[in-house]
C-alpha positions in Angstrom: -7.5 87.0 209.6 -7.7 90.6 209.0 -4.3 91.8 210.2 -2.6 89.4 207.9 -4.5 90.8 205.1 -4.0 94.5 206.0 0.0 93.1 206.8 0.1 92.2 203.0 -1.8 95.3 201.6 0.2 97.6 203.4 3.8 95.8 202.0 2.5 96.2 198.6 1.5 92.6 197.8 1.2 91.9 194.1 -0.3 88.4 194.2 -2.3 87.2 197.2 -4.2 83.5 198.1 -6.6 83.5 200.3 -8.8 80.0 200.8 -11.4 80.8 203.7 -14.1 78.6 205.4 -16.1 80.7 207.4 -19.9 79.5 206.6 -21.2 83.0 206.5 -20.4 85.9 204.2 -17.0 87.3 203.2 -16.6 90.9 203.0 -13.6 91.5 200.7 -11.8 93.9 203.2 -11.5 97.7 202.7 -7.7 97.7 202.4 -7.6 94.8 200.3 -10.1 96.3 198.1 -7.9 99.5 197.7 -4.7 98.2 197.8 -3.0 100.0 194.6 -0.5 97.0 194.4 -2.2 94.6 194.1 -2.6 92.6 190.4 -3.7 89.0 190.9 -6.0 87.9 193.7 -7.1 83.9 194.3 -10.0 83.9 196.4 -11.5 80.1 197.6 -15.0 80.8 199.9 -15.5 77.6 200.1 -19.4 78.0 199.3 -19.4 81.3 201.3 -21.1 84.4 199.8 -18.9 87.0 198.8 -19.7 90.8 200.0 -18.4 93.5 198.8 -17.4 96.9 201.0 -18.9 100.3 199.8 -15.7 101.5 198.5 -14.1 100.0 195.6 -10.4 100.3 193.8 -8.5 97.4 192.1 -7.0 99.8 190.4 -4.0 97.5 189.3 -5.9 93.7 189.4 -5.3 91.8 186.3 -6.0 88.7 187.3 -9.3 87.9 189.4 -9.6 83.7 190.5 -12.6 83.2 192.4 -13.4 79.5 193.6 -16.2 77.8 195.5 -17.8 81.7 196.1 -21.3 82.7 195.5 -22.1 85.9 193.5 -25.2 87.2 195.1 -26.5 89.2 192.6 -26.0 91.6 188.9 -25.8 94.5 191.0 -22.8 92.9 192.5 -20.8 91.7 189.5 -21.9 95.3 187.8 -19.8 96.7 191.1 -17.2 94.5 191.1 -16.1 94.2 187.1 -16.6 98.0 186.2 -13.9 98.9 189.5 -11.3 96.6 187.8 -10.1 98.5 185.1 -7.5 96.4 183.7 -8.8 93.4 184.3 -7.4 90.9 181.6 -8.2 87.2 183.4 -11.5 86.5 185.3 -11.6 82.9 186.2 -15.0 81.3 188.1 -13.9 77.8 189.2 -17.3 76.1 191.2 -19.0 79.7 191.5 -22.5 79.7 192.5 -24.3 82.0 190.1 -27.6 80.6 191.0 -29.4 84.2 191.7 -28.0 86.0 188.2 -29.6 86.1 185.5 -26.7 88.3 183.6 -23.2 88.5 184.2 -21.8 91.6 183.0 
């Protein structure tokens, strides 16, 4: 799984689908994460937790689609949202936000 993603991260991948089903965490992927490319990402977890790595960038995301992920926590969403500075299109399709009680 993780050589595809660093394949397309290091071709400069624009728009990238990923649908997992791993029944444990996810840890978005370092080069994923800082791929300067990159502008719309669809992520399906299918119910999975979604991690993120200490380093942030997103630099050029404008479109963020998660599906079927949990969002552990404010701290997390606080992380995630101020990195993506030109955001214009969150969407949360089936999302657990169970354990939030703001989302930034």
């Amino acid at each position: 799984m993780l050589p595809l993603i660093h394949a397309a991260a290091s071709r400069n991948v624009q728009k990238l689908v990923l649908w997992f089903w791993l029944h444990e965490p996810f840890e978005l992927p370092g080069c994923l994460v800082t791929c300067e490319s990159l502008q719309a990402l669809k992520l399906n977890l299918c119910g999975d937790v979604l991690k993120l790595p200490n380093h942030l960038g997103f630099r050029q995301l404008k479109l963020l689609h998660l599906e079927s992920a949990e969002l552990p926590n404010e701290h997390f969403t606080s992380c995630l949202f101020s990195k993506c500075d030109v955001l214009e299109k969150l969407v949360l399709v089936h999302c657990n936000l169970a354990y939030m009680t703001t989302l930034y």
